[in-house]
KOLKOL-461306 format. One line per 3 residues: their letters; for each residue x negated, y, z negated of C-alpha. Coordinates in Angstrom, 1 decimal, m for minus. Example, Ala and Ser with C-alpha at 12.3 -4.5 7.8 and 13.67 -1.06 7.14 Angstrom:
// residues 2
AS) m12.3:m4.5:m7.8  m13.7:m1.1:m7.1;
//
This chain:
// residues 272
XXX) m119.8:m8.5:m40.8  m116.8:m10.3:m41.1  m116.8:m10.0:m44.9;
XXX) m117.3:m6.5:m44.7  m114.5:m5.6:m42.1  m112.3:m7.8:m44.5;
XXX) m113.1:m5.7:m47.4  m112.2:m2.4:m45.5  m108.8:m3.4:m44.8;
XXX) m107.7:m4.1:m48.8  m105.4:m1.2:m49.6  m106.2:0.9:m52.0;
XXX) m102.8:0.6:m53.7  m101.0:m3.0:m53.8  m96.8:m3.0:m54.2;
XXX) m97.3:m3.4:m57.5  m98.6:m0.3:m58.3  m96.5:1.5:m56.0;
XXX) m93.7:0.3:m57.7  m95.4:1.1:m61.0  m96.2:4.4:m60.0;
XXX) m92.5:4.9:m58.6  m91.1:3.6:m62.2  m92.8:6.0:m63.8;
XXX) m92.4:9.3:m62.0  m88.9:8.2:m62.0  m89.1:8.2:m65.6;
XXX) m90.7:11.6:m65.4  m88.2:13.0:m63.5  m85.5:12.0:m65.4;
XXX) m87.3:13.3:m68.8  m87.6:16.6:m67.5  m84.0:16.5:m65.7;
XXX) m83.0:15.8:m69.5  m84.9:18.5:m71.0  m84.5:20.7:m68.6;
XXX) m80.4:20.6:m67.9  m79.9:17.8:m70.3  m78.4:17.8:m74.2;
XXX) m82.2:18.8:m75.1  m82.3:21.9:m72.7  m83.0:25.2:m74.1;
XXX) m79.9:26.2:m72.8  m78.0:23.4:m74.6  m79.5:24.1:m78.2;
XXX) m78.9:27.7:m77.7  m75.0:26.9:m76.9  m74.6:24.2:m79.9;
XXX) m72.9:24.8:m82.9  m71.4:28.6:m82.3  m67.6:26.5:m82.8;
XXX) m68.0:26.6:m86.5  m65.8:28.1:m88.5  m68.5:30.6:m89.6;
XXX) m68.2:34.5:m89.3  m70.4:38.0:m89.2  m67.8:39.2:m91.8;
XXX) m69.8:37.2:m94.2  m73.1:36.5:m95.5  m73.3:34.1:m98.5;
XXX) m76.1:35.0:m101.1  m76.8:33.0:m104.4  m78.5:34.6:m107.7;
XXX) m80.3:32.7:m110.1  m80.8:34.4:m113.6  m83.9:32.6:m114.8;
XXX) m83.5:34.7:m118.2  m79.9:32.6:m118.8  m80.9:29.0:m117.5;
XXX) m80.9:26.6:m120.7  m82.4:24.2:m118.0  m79.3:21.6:m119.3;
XXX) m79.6:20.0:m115.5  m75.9:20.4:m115.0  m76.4:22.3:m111.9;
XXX) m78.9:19.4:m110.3  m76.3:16.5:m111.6  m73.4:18.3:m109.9;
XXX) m75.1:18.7:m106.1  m76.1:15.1:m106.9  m72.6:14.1:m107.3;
XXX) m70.8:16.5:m105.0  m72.7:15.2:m102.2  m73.6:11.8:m102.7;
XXX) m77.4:12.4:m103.3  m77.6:8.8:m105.6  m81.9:8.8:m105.6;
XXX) m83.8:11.4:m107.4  m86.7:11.9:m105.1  m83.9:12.6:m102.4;
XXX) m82.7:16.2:m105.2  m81.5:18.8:m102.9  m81.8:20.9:m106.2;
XXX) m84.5:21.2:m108.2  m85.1:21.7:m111.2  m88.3:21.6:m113.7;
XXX) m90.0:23.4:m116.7  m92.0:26.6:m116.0  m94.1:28.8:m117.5;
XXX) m95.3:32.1:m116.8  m98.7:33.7:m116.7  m97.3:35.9:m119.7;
XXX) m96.7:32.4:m121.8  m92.8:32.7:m121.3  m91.7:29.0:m120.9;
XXX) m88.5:28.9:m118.6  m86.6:25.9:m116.5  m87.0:27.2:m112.3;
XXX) m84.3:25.8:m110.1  m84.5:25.4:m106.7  m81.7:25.0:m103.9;
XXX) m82.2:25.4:m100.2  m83.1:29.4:m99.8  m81.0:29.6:m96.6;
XXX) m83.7:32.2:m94.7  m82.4:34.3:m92.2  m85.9:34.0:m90.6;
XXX) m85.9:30.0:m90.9  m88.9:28.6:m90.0  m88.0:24.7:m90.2;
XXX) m84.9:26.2:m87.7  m87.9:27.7:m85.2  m89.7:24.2:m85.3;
XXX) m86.5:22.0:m84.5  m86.8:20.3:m80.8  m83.3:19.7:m80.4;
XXX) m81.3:22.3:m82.4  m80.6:19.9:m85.1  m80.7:22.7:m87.3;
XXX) m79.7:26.5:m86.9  m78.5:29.6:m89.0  m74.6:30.2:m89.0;
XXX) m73.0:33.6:m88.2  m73.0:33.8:m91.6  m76.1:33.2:m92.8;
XXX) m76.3:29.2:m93.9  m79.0:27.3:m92.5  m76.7:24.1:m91.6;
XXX) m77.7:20.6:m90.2  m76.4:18.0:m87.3  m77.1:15.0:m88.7;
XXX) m75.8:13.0:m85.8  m78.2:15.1:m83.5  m81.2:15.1:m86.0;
XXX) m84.6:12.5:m84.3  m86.1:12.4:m87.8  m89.4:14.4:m86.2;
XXX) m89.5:16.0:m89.8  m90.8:18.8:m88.4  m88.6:20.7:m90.1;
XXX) m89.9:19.3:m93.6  m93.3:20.7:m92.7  m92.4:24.1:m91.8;
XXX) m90.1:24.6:m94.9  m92.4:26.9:m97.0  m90.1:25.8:m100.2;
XXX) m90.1:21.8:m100.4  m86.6:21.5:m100.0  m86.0:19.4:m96.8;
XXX) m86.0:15.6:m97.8  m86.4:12.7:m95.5  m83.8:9.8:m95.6;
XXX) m86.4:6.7:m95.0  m83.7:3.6:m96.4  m80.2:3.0:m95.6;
XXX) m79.1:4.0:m99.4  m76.4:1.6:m100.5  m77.0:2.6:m104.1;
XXX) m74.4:3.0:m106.8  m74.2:6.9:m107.5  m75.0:7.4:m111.5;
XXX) m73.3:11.1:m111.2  m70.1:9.7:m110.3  m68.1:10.5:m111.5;
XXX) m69.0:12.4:m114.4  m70.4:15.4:m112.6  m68.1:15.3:m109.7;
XXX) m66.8:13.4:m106.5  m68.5:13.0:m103.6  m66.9:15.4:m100.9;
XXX) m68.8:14.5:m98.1  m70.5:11.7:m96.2  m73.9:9.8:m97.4;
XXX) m76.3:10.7:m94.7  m77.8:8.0:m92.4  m81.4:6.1:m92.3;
XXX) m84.1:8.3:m90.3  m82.4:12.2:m91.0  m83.5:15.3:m93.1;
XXX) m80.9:16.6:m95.6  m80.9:19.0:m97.4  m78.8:21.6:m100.0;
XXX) m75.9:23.1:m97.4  m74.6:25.8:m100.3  m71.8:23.6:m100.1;
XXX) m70.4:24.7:m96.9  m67.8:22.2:m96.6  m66.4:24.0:m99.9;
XXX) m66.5:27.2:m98.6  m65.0:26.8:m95.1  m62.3:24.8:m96.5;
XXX) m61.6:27.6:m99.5  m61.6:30.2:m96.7  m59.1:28.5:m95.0;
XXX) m56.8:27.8:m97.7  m57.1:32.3:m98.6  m59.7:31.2:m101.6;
XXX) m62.8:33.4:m102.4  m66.4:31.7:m102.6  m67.8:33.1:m105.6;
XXX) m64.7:33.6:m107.5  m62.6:30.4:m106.7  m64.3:27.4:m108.2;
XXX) m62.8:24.7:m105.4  m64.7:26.9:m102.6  m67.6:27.8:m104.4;
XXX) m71.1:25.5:m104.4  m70.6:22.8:m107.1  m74.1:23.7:m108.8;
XXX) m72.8:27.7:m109.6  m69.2:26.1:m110.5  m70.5:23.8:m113.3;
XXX) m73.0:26.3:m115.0  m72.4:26.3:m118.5  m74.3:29.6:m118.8;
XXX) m73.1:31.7:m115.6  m76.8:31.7:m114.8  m76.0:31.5:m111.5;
XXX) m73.6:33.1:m109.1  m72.5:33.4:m105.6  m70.7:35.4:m103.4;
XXX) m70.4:37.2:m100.2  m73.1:40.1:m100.0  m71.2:42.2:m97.2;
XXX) m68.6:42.6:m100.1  m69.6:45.0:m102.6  m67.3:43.7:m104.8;
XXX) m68.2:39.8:m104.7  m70.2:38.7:m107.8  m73.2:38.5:m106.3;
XXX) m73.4:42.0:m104.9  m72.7:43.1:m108.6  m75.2:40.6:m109.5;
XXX) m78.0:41.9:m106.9  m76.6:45.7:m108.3  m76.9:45.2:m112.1;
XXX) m80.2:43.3:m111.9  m83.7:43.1:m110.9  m84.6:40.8:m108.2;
XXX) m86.6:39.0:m106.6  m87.3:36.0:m103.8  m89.7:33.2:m103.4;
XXX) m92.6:34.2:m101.4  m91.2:37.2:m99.8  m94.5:37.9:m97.9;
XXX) m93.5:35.0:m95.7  m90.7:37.1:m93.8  m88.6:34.6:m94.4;
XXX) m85.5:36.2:m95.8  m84.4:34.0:m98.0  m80.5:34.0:m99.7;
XXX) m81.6:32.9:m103.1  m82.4:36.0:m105.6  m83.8:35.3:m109.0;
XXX) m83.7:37.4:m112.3  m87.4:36.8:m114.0  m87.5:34.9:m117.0;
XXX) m88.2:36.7:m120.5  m89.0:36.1:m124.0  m85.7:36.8:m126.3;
XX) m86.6:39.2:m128.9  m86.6:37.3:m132.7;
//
């Protein structure tokens, strides 16, 4: 009997795990303080980034004449240079031989499409990434967590994961250009940006993206073969709204309602 009214008394919960059960819902509490009123709050991401020097008076568009492309690389080697992309596998722009279901043999290139309908922007936790006023899907790389969700959702492949701390010499320096903005840190997706810091910076200084070569991206400057071009497509004057005017178009995977800012001329056979 005295056994058993011993056993009765035992709590059910010793200090210890009250004061593990404390830690954690303190824990709790302070996770979802964080998300909900914290830098991760909904309203937080929605209120990031709107400081930029972006605007609704423009919307930057790139054309890529696949019929002109002598697939030389120049374009790729550029980005590469222009910001600091030393390792292959890390390409923001891609290039490769084609060929189409017709036989035509072509070189397709590939930069960041910039959708207006971004799903790796939809996916993003904490707002690392968003679309500009004017129309370039840009990254935080100070506020990217490495999730990669991002790189899943990108329907085009052109997200890339940094996994080292890069210390490598850059072979495209400085033949194809100087690097113009920062190497990107261990655990954070980069990507093509259209070269935004060119563009901001030419706006500034009363240049025109498109038409000025300092403030236009680095892979449409250096094309031998004006196969590319770029340009603001509320303009109807910029060389890419002549471009989209004076050519047939098309964009990768339309059916995904994407809206992507890259437009491509189809490749064909020259006549002998």
């Amino acid at each position: 009997m005295a056994e058993k009214k011993a056993e009765s008394k035992t709590p059910l919960l010793t200090r210890r795990d009250v004061l593990k059960i404390g830690g954690a819902t303190g824990a709790t509490v302070l996770l979802s303080q964080g998300i909900l009123l914290g830098p991760w709050s909904p309203d937080a991401i929605e209120g990031i980034h709107r400081e930029s020097e972006a605007s609704t008076e423009h919307e930057w568009h790139m054309g890529i004449d696949l019929s002109k492309c002598i697939g030389c690389h120049y374009c790729v080697w550029a980005c590469q240079a222009t910001n600091d992309v030393p390792r292959d596998e890390m390409r923001w722009n891609v290039g490769f031989p084609e060929r189409t279901e017709n036989g035509v043999d072509f070189f397709m290139t590939r930069p960041c499409l910039h959708c207006q309908e971004a799903p790796c922007v939809k996916v993003c936790p904490v707002g690392a990434t968003w679309v500009r006023e004017d129309g370039i899907v840009a990254m935080d790389y100070d506020r990217c967590i490495g999730c990669r969700y991002c790189e899943v959702a990108c329907p085009y492949d052109v997200r890339r994961f940094n996994w080292d701390v890069v210390e490598d010499e850059n072979q495209y320096h400085p033949t194809w250009g100087e690097p113009e903005v920062e190497r990107r840190p261990r655990g954070v997706i980069e990507k093509c940006t259209f070269c935004v810091h060119r563009i901001d910076r030419g706006l500034a200084h009363g240049l025109t993206p498109g038409v000025d070569p300092q403030a236009t991206p680095a892979c449409v400057a250096i094309c031998p073969v004006n196969a590319r071009v770029f340009g603001d497509a509320k303009d109807p004057s910029s060389p890419i709204s002549k471009f989209l005017a004076e050519n047939e178009t098309f964009r990768l995977r339309e059916d995904f309602g994407t809206e992507p800012k890259v437009h491509y001329v189809r490749p064909s056979r020259e006549e002998v």
